[in-house]
N, C-alpha and C positions, 0 to 999 in steps of 0.2 A: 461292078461292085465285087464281084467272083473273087478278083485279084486282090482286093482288099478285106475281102472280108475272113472272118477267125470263123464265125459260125452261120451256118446256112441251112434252114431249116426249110423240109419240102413236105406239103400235107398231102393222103388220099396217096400212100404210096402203095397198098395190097388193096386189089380188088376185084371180086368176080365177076361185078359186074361190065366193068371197064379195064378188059387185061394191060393196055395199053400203059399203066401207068405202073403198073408191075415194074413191066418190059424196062421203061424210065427209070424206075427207079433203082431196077439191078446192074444198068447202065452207067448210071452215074455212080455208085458204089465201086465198079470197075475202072472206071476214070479217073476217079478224083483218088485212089487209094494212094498216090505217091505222095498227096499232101494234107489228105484228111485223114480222121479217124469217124466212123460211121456209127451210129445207133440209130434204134430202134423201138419204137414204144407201139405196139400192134394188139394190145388185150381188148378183147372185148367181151360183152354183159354177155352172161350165159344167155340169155335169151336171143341173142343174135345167133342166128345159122350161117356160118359162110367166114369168108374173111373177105370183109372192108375196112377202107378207109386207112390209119393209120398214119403219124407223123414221123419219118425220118431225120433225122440233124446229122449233120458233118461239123466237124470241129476242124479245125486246122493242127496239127501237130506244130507244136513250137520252135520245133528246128527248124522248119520251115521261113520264121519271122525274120 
C-alpha cells in the first residue's frame, strides 16, 4: 500500500516509555522525506508528565503523483 498511498498515518510515535518507537519514527521521517511531507500532533493534558504516545501522518507531496 506504501506505493499507493497519499496519506500514511502512524500512532504512539514519542514515548518514554518504549524508546523504540521514537527511534521508528524519526526513521521513517528520514526516509520517506523525498516523497512525503511529515506532521505531527504530540500535545498532551497538562497532567500527563513525560511524552507519550502521539500520532504522526505523512502526506505525499503531489509532484510526486
Amino acid at each position: 500500500m506504501r506505493s499507493h498511498a497519499r496519506i500514511i498515518v502512524h500512532h504512539d510515535i514519542h514515548s518514554q516509555a518504549c524508546p523504540d518507537t521514537t527511534l521508528l519514527w524519526k526513521a521513517l521521517k528520514q526516509f520517506e522525506t523525498p516523497s512525503f511531507d511529515t506532521f505531527e500532533f504530540t500535545s498532551q493534558y497538562p497532567s500527563v508528565n513525560g511524552s507519550f504516545l502521539g500520532i504522526g501522518a505523512m502526506k505525499r507531496r503531489s509532484a510526486q503523483m
